[in-house]
C-alpha positions in Angstrom: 6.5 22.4 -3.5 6.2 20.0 -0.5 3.3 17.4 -0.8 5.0 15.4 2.1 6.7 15.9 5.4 7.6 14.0 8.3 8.8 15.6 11.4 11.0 13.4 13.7 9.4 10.7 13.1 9.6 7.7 16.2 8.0 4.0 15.8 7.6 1.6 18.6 6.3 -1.7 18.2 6.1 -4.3 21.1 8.8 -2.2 22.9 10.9 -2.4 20.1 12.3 0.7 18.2 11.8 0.5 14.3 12.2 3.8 13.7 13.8 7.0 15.7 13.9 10.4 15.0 12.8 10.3 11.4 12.4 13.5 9.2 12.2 13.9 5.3 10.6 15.9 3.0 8.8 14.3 -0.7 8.6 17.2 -3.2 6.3 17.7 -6.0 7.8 15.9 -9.5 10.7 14.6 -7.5 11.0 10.4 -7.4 11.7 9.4 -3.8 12.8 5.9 -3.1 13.4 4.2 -0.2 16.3 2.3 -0.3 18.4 0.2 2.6 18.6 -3.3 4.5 16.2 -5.9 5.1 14.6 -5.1 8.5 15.6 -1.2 8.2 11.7 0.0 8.2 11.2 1.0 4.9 7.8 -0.5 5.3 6.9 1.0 8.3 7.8 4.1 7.3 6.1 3.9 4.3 3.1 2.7 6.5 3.2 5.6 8.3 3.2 7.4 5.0 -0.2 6.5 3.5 -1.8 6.4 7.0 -2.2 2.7 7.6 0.4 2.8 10.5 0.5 5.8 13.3 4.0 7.2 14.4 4.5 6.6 18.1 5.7 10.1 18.0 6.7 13.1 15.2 4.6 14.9 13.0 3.6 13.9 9.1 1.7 16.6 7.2 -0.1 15.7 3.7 -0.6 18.4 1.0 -4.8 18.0 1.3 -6.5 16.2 -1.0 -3.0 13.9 -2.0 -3.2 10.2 -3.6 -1.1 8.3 -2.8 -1.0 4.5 -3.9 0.1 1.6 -2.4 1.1 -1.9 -3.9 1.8 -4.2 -0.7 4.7 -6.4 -0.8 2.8 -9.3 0.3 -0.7 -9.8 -0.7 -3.3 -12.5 -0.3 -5.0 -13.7 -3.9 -8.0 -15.8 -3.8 -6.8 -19.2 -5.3 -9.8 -18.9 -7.7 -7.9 -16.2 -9.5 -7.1 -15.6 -12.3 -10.5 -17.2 -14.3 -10.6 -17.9 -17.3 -13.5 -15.8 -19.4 -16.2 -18.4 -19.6 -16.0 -19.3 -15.9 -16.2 -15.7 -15.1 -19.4 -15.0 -17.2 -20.8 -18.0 -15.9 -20.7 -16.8 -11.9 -21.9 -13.8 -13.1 -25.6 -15.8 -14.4 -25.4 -19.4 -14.0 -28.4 -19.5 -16.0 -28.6 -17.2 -18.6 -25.0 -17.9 -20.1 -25.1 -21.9 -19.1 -26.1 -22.8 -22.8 -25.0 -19.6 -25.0 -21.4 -20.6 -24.3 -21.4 -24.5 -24.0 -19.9 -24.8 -27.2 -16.5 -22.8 -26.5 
């Protein structure tokens, strides 16, 4: 069973192609990677995928109520993380948990 499908599948960006004519089909308890040269759109294609990027042209259909998830290549972490325990209780109520933990 298809849960995904792209139908010639174009991508433009600042007059540049990224992707042309692009068609593939993602079946149910199959793996699908995308595999190929730095620069070859895997992410945009990928983008177009889950939605967060619009084809210039060419068709993708979703079997309905799909979820799909996404890990970013790149992402942007607060340098606050990761906190340690006490620190995090402590934002949570500066005052109530000030004293119960002063002596970890």
């Amino acid at each position: 069973m298809t849960i995904i499908e792209l139908k010639n599948i174009f991508l433009k960006i600042n007059n540049k192609e990224i992707l042309s004519d692009i068609s593939l089909k993602i079946n149910r308890n199959e793996i699908t990677t995308l595999v190929g040269i730095n620069g070859g759109g895997k992410t945009s294609l990928a983008r177009i995928i889950i939605g967060s990027l619009t084809a210039t042209k060419g068709k993708v259909i979703c079997q309905k109520n799909l979820k799909i998830g996404h890990m970013p290549q790149k992402i942007n972490v607060d340098n606050t993380i990761p906190l340690d325990v006490l620190t995090f209780i402590k934002l949570t109520n500066q005052n109530k948990f000030s004293e119960d933990f002063s002596s970890w």
